[in-house]
N, C-alpha and C positions, 0 to 999 in steps of 0.2 A: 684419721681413718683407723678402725679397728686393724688390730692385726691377728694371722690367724690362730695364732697360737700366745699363752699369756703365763708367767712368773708370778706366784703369787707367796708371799711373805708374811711376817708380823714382825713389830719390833716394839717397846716402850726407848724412854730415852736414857735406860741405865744402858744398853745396846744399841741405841741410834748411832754414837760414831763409828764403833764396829761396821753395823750394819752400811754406812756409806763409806767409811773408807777401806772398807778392808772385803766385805764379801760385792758391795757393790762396784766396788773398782777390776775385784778379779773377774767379775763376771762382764763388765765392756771390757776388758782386753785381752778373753780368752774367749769368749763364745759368740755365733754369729746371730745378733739381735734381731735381723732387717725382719725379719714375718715372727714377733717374739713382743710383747708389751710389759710391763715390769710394775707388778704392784703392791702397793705396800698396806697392809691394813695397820692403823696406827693405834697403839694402848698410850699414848702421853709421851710421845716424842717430841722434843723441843723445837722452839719455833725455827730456829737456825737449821735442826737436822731435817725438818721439811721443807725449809726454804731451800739447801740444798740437793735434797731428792728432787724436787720439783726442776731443777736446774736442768737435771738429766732425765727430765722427762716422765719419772715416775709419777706414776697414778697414787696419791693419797686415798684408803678409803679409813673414815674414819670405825674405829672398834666398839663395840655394846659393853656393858659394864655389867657387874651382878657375878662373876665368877671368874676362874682361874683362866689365864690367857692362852695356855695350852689347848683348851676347852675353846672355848670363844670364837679362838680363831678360825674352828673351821665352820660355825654355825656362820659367823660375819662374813669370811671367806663363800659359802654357799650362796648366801640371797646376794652378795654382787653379784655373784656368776650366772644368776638366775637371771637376771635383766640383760646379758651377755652375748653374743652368738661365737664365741672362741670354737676351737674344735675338740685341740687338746689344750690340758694345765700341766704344768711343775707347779706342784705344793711343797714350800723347804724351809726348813730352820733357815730363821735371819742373825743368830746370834752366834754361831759355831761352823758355821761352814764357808770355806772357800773353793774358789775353783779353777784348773789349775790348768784346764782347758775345753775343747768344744764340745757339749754333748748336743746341737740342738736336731744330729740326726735320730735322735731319740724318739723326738714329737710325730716323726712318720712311719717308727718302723710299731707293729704291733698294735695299733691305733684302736684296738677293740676293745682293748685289754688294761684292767691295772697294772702296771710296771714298778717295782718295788725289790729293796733287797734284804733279805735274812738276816737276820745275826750270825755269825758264824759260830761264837762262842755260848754256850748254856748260862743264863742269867738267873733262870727260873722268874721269869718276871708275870707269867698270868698266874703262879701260886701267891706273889706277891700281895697281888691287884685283883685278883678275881673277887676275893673275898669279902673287897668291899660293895660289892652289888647287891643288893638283895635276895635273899636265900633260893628263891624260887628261878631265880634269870642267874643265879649260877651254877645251878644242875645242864641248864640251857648253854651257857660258855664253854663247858668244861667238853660236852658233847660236840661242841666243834675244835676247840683249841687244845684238848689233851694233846699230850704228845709233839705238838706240833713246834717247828722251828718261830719265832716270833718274825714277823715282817714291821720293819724299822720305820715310824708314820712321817721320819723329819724331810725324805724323800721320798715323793710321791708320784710319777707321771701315773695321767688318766685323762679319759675320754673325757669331756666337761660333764655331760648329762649322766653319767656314772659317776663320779665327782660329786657334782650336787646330792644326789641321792644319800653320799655316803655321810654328807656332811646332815643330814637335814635325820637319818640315822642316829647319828653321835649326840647330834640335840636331843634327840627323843629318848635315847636308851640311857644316858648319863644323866642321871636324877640329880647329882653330888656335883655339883660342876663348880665346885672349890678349889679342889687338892687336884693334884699332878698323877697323871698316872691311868686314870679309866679312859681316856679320851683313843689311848693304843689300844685295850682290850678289844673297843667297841671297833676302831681302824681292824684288826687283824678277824673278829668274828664275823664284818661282814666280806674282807677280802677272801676268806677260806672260804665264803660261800659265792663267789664269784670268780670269771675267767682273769687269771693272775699267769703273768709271764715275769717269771726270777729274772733280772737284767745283771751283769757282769758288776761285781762287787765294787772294781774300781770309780762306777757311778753313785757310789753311796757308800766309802771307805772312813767304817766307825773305827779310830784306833783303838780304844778301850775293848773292843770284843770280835776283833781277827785275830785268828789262830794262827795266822801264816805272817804276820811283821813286817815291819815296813824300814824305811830309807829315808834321813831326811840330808839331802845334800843339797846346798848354798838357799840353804830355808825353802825346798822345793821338798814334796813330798812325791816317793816313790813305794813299789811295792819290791819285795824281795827280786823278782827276776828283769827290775831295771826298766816294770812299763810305769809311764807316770801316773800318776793317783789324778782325777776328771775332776770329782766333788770329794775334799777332803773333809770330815766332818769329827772334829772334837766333842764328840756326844758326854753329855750326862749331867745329870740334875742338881748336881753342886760345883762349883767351880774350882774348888781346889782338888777335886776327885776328878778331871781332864785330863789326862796324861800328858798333853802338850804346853806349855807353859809357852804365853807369849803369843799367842796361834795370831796368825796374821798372815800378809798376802806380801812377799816380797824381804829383800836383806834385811838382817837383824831379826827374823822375827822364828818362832817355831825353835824352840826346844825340849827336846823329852823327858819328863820328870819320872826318870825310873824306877820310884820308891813305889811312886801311884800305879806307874805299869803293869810292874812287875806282880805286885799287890792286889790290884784287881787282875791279872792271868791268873793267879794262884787260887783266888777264891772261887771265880765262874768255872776253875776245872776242879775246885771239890765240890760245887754245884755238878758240874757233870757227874763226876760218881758218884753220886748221891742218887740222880736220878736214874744210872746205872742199875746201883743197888736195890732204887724201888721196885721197878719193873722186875730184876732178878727175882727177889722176894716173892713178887706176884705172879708171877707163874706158875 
């Protein structure tokens, strides 16, 4: 029987054991599942890491090919949900996050609304990535996302029927659906043009770009004033560039690699003044 609310992932099998033993294990033993279904869209996970999903009940769907998995996933992710009758989704990285305990009062509060959190720290990441769209659709970006705080696509609560939209969107406006990186722009252009409630940072706590710092004591993650970290999330698009070495769910795991830390603080805050600077200038 359906249930009313559903988890929806990606994974290939260079991240399938991650993916089961470490973000799927934190999530049956910290969050309350019973009205909650857990699915997995698969890029070429092994026959073992779906024989094991399948154990605990996860939904296999299988992924399209033709372009970058970051991409993919929400267009593949969409037409399940289309044949669907869920209420609300959780859309999340399957290879970088853990969870450290219960958010599924999440799925009832704000039920109208995309639910999403900001980067705290200035990346400059739509000067990045704008550029690569077509001249004329980014005079069109820039008019919604100047200025603006980025919203983070790896966690996502939303209504399903807003959901689909957004995916069905991302297919249509991402021409390039090779490379890493357009599949946010088009997440935040159409969340800025929709009802978006900011949810408490600890439900999508990126270490690489909070300004306020975190706690990692007996491999549990915390935030500066002692609340513990809900979804911890090791973001970024190279692996040795993750501040946390080790990231995992339980003893022995999660250590901080302070050279990467430190290193990226330093640079997204001369990003900051830099975009300080712009704007001064432009006035």
């Amino acid at each position: 029987m359906m249930k009313s609310h559903v988890i929806v992932t990606s994974s290939d099998s260079k991240y399938g054991d991650f993916l089961v033993n470490q973000w799927l294990r934190s999530l049956e033993e910290n969050v309350n599942l019973r009205n909650i279904d857990i699915v997995v869209i698969d890029y070429g996970l092994s026959s073992e890491q779906i024989k094991e999903l399948r154990r605990h009940k996860v939904l296999i769907v299988k992924g399209s090919k033709g372009g970058h998995v970051v991409t993919l996933r929400f267009k593949d992710s969409g037409q399940f949900l289309t044949d669907t009758k869920y209420d609300q989704i959780l859309f999340i990285d399957g290879g970088d996050v853990i969870f450290q305990d219960d958010f599924s009062n999440i799925f009832n509060k704000d039920k109208d609304t995309f639910r999403v959190v900001p980067l705290d720290m200035e990346v400059m990441f739509f000067e990045a990535f704008i550029p690569r769209f077509p001249l004329e659709f980014q005079r069109e970006l820039w008019n919604v996302l100047k200025n603006k705080p980025v919203f983070n696509a790896g966690v996502i609560f939303a209504p399903r029927r807003w959901f689909i939209d957004l995916c069905k969107q991302i297919d249509t406006l991402v021409s390039n659906k090779n490379t890493y990186g357009p599949d946010q722009i088009i997440v935040n252009y159409v969340l800025y043009q929709s009802k978006v409630k900011l949810i408490d940072k600890k439900y999508n706590f990126i270490f690489g770009t909070e300004r306020e710092g975190f706690i990692i004591r007996d491999s549990v993650f915390f935030r500066r004033n002692g609340e513990k970290i809900i979804i911890a999330h090791n973001a970024g698009h190279d692996s040795f560039l993750r501040p946390i070495h080790n990231f995992g769910y339980g003893k022995g795991y999660n250590r901080l690699k302070y050279p990467v830390y430190v290193g990226r603080r330093c640079v997204f805050t001369i990003f900051r003044l830099m975009r300080i600077l712009q704007q001064f200038f432009k006035l």
